[in-house]
C-alpha positions in Angstrom: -49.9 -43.3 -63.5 -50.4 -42.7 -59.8 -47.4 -42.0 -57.9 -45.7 -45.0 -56.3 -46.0 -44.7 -52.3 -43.1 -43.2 -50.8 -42.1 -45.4 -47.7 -41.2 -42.6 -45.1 -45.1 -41.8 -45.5 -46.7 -44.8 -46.7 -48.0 -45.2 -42.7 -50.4 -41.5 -44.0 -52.2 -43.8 -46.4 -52.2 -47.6 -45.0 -52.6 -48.6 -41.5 -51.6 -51.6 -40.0 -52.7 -54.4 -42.0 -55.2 -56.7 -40.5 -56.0 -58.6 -43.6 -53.7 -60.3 -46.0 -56.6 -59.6 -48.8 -57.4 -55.9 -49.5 -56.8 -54.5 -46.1 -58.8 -51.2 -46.4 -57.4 -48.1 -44.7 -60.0 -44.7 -45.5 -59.3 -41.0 -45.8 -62.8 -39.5 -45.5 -64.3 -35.7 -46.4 -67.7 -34.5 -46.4 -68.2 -35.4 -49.8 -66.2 -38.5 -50.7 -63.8 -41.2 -49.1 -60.5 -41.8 -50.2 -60.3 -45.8 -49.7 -56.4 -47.5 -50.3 -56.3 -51.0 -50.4 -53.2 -53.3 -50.1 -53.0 -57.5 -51.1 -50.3 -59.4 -49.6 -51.2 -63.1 -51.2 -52.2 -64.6 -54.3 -56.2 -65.0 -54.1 -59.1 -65.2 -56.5 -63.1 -64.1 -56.9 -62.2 -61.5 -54.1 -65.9 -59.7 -54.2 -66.5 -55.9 -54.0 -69.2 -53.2 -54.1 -69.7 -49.7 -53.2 -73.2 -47.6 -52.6 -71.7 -44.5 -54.5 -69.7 -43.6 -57.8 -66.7 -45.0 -57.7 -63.4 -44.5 -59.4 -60.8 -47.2 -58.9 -57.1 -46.4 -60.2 -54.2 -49.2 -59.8 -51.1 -47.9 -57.7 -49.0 -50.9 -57.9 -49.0 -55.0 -59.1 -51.6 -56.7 -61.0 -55.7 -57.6 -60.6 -57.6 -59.5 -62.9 -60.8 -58.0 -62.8 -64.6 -59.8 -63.4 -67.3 -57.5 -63.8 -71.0 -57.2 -65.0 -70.9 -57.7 -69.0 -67.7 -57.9 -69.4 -64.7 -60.7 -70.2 -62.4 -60.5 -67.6 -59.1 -58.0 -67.9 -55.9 -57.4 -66.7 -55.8 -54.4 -64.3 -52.6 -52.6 -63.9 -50.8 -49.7 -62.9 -51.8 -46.3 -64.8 -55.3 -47.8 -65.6 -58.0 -46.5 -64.2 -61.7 -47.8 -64.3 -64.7 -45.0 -64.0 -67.8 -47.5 -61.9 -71.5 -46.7 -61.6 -72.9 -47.4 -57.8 -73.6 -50.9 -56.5 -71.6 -52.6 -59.3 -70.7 -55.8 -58.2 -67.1 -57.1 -59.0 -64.6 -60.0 -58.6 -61.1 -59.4 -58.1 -57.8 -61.5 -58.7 -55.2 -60.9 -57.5 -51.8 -63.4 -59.3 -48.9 -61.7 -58.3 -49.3 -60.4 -54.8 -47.1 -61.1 -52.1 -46.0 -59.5 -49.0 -43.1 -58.3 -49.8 -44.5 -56.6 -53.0 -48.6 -56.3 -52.3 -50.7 -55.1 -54.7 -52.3 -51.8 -53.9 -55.0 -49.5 -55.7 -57.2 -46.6 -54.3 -60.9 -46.4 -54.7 -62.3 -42.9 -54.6 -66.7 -43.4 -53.3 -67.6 -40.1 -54.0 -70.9 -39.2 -53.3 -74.1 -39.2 -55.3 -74.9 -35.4 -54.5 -71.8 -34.2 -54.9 -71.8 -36.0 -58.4 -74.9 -34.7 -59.0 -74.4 -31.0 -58.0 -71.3 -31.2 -60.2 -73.2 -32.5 -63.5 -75.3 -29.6 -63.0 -72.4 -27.2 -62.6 -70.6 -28.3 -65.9 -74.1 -28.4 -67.7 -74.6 -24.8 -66.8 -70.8 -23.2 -67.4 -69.4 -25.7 -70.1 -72.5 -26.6 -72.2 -71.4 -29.7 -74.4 -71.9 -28.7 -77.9 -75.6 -30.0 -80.1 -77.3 -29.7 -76.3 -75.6 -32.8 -75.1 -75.3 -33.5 -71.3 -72.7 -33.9 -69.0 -73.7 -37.3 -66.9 -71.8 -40.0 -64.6 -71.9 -43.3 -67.2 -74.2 -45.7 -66.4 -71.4 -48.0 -67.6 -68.1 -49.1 -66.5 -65.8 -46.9 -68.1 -62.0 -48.1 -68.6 -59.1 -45.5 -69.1 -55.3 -46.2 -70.3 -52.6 -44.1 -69.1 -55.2 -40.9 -69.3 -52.3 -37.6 -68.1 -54.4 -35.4 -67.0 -56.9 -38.0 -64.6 -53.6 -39.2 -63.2 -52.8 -36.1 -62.1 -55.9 -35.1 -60.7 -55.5 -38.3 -58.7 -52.2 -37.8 -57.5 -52.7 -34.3 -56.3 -56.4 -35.9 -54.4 -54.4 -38.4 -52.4 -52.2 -35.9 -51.2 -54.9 -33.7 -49.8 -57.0 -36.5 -48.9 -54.4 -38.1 -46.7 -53.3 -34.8 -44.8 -55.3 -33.1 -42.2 -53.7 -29.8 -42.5 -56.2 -26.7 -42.6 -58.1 -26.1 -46.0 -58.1 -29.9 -46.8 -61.9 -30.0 -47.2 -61.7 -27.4 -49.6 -59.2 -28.4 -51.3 -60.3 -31.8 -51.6 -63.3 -30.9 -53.0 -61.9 -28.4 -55.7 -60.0 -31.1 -56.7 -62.1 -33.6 -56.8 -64.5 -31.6 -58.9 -61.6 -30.7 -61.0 -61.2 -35.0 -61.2 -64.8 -35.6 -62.7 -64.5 -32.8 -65.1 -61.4 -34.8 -66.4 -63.3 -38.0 -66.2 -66.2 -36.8 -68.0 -63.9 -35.0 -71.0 -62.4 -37.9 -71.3 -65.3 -40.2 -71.4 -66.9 -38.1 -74.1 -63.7 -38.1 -76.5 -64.0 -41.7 -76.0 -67.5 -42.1 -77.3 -67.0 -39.4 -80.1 -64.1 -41.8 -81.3 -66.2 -44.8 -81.0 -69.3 -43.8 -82.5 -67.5 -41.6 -85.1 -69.4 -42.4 -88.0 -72.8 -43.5 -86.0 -72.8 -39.6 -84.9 -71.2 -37.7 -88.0 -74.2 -37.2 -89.2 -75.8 -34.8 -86.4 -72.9 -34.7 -84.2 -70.5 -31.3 -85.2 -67.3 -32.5 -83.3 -67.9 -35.9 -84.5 -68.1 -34.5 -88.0 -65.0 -32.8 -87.6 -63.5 -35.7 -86.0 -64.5 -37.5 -89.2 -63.4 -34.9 -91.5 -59.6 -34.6 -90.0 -59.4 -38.5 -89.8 -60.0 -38.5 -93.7 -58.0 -35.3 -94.7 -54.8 -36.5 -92.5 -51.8 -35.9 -95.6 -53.7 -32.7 -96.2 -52.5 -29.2 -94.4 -55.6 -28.6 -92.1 -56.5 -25.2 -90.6 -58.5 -24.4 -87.7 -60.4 -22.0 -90.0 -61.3 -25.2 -92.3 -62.6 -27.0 -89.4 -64.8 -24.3 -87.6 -66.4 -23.8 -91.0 -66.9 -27.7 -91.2 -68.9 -27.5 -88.1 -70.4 -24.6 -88.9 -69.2 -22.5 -85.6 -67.3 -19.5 -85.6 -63.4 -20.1 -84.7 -63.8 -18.9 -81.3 -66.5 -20.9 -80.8 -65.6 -24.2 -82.3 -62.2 -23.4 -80.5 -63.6 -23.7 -77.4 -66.2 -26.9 -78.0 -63.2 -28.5 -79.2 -61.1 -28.1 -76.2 -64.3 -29.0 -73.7 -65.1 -32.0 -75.3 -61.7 -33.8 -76.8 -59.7 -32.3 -74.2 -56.8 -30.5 -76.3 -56.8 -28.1 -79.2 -57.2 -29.0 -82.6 -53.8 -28.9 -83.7 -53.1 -31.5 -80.6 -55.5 -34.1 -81.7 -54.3 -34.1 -85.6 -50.9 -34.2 -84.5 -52.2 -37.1 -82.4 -53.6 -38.7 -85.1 -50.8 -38.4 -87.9 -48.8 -39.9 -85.4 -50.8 -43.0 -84.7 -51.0 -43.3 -88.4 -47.5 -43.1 -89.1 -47.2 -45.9 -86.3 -49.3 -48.0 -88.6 -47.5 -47.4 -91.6 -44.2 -48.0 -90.6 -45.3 -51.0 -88.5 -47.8 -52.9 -90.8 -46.9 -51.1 -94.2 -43.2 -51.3 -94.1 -42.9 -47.3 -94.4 -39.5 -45.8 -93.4 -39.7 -43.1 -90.7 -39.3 -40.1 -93.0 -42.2 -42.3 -95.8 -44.7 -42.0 -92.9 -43.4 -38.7 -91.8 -44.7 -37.0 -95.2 -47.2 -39.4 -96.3 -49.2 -38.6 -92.8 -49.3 -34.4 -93.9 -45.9 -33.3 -91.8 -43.6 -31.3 -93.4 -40.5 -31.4 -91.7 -38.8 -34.6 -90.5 -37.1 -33.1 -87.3 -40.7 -32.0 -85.8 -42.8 -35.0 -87.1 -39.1 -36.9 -85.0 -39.9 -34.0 -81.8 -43.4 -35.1 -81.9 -43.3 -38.5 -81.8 -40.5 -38.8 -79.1 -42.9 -36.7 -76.9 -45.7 -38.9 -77.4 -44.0 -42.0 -77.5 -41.0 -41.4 -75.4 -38.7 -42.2 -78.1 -37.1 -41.6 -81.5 -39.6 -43.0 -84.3 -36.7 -45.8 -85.5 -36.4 -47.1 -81.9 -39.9 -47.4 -81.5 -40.3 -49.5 -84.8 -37.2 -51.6 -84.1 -38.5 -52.0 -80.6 -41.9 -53.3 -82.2 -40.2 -55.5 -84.5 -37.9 -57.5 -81.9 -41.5 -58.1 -80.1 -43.5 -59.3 -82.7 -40.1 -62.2 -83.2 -40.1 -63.0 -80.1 
């Protein structure tokens, strides 16, 4: 999630407040504007649009969030929302308070320099079966996504010092930002539409293919051939468009699975460990407590006191 804001420098990225309710302080470049907002009271149907592509990420506290087409949502720290311009929205805000205000960022970036960069990842990282890279037309929610949190962490730095190279950098990085976005916007709608797209989609194929073949012993050979691309090549489609290497995303996967045995099937740790395709306890046990931040038992005990509570 993005950084908390350190206090020594927290007068970089706010000024003075001058309104309890999102008090806007910007950071602008020549191709976007870093807006920071902070909340100091509870309030509802706060309204808000901007002109450009927008990507809002929580910092910290609570919104409940209204917009176009959609029931309203919680809106929380490490969650990040991907806007189309001029979308209207309604904010809540439940918990804020001056002591501990609620605070996001809102990154306007702008329409040619969207643009410009569509065209720039169309041209050098082609998306496999002559699909295009494009800003969504629709609001686009992300949970806890690593590598856009980063990008956004390193941005505010930059954005909010005026030492020399900051355009520069700021624009590297905020190219290096949308390229996240849109990676992780296209895994997203591969995994949705899995078995709408199977049928002419290659990735989605192999998506497919791995999803039903889970307890098996998958190779990356097995999978290029399934999408008919040489290893090299499917290596690299795969990378650009899930956003890790095969091996990754079925690890990934087994361990999501496992999750659901254990939790809804009554499987053991060491049951799930073999019936989802690992072979050895101690890395399926490595594995999970990387992904999970803890040991495969805790987690299930952990999800067993909350479902009795």
């Amino acid at each position: 999630m993005l950084s908390g804001i350190n206090l020594k420098e927290k007068h970089k990225i706010f000024s003075k407040p001058k309104s309890e309710i999102e008090h806007r302080t910007s950071h602008p470049a020549d191709h976007a504007v870093l807006n920071v907002f902070e909340t100091r009271r509870v309030t509802e149907s706060f309204d808000l649009q901007f002109d450009s592509p927008v990507v809002v990420s929580m910092i910290q506290g609570k919104k409940i969030m209204h917009l176009h087409e959609r029931a309203p949502f919680a809106f929380a720290p490490g969650q990040t929302i991907v806007m189309p311009p001029s979308e209207l929205m309604y904010i809540d805000f439940p918990i804020a308070t001056p002591e501990q205000p609620t605070q996001c960022m809102a990154l306007e970036i702008s329409r040619g320099f969207v643009k410009n960069t569509m065209e720039w990842l169309n041209e050098f990282f082609p998306k496999q079966d002559d699909g295009k890279w494009e800003w969504s037309k629709d609001n686009f929610l992300l949970l806890n996504n690593h590598n856009v949190q980063e990008s956004l962490n390193r941005l505010v730095r930059v954005m909010v010092d005026n030492d020399y190279g900051r355009q520069m950098r700021a624009s590297n990085t905020t190219r290096e930002l949308i390229a996240s976005l849109m990676q992780t916007h296209a895994r997203y709608f591969l995994l949705k539409n899995i078995n709408k797209l199977s049928a002419r989609n290659r990735l989605a194929h192999v998506l497919q293919y791995i999803r039903s073949k889970l307890s098996d012993q998958l190779s990356v050979d097995e999978l290029a051939a399934q999408a008919c691309l040489s290893r090299a090549q499917f290596f690299r489609a795969f990378q650009r468009e899930i956003g890790e290497t095969p091996v990754q995303f079925i690890n990934r996967e087994r361990v999501e699975k496992a999750k659901k045995l254990m939790l809804h099937e009554g499987r053991s740790a060491t049951q799930a460990c073999f019936d989802c395709g690992f072979s050895s306890l101690n890395y399926f046990s490595r594995l999970f407590r990387q992904l999970e931040g803890k040991s495969p038992t805790k987690w299930l005990s952990e999800q067993t006191q909350a479902s009795l509570a």
